[in-house]
C-alpha positions as CSV (number, residue, x, y, z in Angstrom):
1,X,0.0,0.0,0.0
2,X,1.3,3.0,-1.2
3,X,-0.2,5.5,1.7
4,X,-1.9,9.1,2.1
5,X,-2.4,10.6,-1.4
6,X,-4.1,14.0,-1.9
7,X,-6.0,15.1,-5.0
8,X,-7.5,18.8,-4.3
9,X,-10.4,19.3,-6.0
10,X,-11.2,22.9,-8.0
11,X,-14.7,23.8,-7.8
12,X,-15.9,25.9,-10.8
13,X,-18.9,27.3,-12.4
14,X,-18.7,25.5,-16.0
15,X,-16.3,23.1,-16.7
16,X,-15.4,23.5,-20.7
17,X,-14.0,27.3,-20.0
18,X,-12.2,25.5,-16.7
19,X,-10.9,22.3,-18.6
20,X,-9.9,24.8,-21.4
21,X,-8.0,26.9,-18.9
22,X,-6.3,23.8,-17.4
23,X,-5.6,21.8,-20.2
24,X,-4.6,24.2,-23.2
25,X,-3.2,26.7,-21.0
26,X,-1.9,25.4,-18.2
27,X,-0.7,22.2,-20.2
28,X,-2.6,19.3,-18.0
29,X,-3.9,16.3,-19.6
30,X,-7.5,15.3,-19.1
31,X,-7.3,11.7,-17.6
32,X,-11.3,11.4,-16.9
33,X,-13.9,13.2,-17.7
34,X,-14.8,16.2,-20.5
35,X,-16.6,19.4,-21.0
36,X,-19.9,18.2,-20.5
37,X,-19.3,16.1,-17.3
38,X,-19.8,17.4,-13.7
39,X,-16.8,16.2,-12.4
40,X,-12.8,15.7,-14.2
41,X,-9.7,14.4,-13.6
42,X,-6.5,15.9,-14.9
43,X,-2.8,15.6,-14.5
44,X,0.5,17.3,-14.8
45,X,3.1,15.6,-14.4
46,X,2.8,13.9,-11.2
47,X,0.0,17.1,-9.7
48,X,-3.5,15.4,-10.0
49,X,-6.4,17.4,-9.7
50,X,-10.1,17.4,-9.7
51,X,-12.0,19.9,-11.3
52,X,-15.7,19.6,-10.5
53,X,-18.7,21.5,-11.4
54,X,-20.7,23.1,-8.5
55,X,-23.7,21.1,-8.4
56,X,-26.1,18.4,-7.2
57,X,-23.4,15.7,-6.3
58,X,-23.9,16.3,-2.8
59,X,-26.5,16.6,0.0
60,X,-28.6,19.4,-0.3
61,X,-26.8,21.3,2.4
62,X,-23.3,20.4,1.3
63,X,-24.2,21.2,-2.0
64,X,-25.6,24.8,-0.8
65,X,-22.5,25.2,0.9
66,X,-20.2,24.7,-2.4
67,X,-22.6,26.9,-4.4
68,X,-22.5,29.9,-1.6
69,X,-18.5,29.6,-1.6
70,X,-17.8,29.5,-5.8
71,X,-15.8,32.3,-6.3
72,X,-15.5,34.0,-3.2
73,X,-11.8,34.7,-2.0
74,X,-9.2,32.5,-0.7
75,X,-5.7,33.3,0.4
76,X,-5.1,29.4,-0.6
77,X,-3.2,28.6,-3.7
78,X,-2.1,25.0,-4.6
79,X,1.7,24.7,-4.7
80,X,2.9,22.2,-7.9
81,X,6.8,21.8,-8.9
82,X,7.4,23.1,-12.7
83,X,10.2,21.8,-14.0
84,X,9.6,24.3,-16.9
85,X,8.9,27.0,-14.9
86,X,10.4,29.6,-17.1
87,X,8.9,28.2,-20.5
88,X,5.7,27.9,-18.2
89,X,5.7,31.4,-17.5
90,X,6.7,32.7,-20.6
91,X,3.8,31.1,-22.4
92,X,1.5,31.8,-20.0
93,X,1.9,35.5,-19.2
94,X,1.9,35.7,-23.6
95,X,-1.4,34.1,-23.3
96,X,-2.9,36.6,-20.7
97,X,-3.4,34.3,-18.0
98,X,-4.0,36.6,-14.9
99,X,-0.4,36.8,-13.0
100,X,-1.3,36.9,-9.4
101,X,2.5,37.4,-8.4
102,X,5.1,37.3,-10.8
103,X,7.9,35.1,-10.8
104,X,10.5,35.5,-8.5
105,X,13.3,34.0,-6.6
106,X,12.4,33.4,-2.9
107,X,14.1,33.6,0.9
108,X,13.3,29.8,1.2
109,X,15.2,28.6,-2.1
110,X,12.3,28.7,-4.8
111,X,11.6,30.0,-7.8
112,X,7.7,30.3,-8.2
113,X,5.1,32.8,-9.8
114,X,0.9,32.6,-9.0
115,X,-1.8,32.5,-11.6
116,X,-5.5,32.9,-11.2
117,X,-7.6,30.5,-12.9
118,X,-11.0,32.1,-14.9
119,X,-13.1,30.8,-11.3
120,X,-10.3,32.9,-9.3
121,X,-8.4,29.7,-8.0
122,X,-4.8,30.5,-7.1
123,X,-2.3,28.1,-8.4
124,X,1.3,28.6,-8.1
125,X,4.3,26.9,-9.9
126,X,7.7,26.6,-8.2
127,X,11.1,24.8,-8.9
128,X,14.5,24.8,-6.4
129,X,16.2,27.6,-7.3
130,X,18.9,25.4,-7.8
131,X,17.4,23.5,-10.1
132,X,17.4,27.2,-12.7
């Protein structure tokens, strides 16, 4: 047994503008799921996520709950290692993804910059520093 894995799931208003934010921009690959489904699977190297479509999947109050929160702010981001950090940024920031905080070395020995996603999700990419 392999242990404790963690998939975080993104929780989004429509899932073809979301899948074609993670997928085409971002560069994941869509491992289950599509455009018309409620709930996705992607990947990115070894980062797996969920992207899922606020809906009826749920009890009715947990459901509630995941509509009243969609969108509202959150100083979380999700933290995934880019090897390609500078291609990564490059093509993104030519693309217009929103730049949350640009990339930059940091006090603790990474390299990282923060995007939005089109739901206002923060994801942020990082490498060592000594891995530039």
């Amino acid at each position: 047994m392999s242990g404790w894995g963690v998939t975080p799931t993104i929780r989004v208003g429509e899932m073809a503008p979301a899948l074609a934010f993670y997928v085409d921009r971002l560069g994941f690959t869509l491992e289950r799921g599509g455009p018309t489904d409620d709930n996705s699977a992607i990947a990115r190297g070894d980062a797996r996520l969920m992207i899922e479509v606020a809906g009826d999947l749920y009890s009715p109050g947990y459901n509630e709950a995941i509509r009243r929160r969609l969108g509202t702010p959150s100083a979380m981001a999700l933290y995934m290692e880019a090897p390609d950090l500078d291609a990564l940024y490059a093509r993104l920031e030519a693309a217009g993804v929103e730049i949350v905080d640009p990339l930059a070395d940091r006090p603790w020995g990474q390299q990282e910059f923060t995007v939005a996603d089109p739901d206002g999700n923060w994801l942020t990419f990082w490498r060592s520093s000594n891995a530039g």
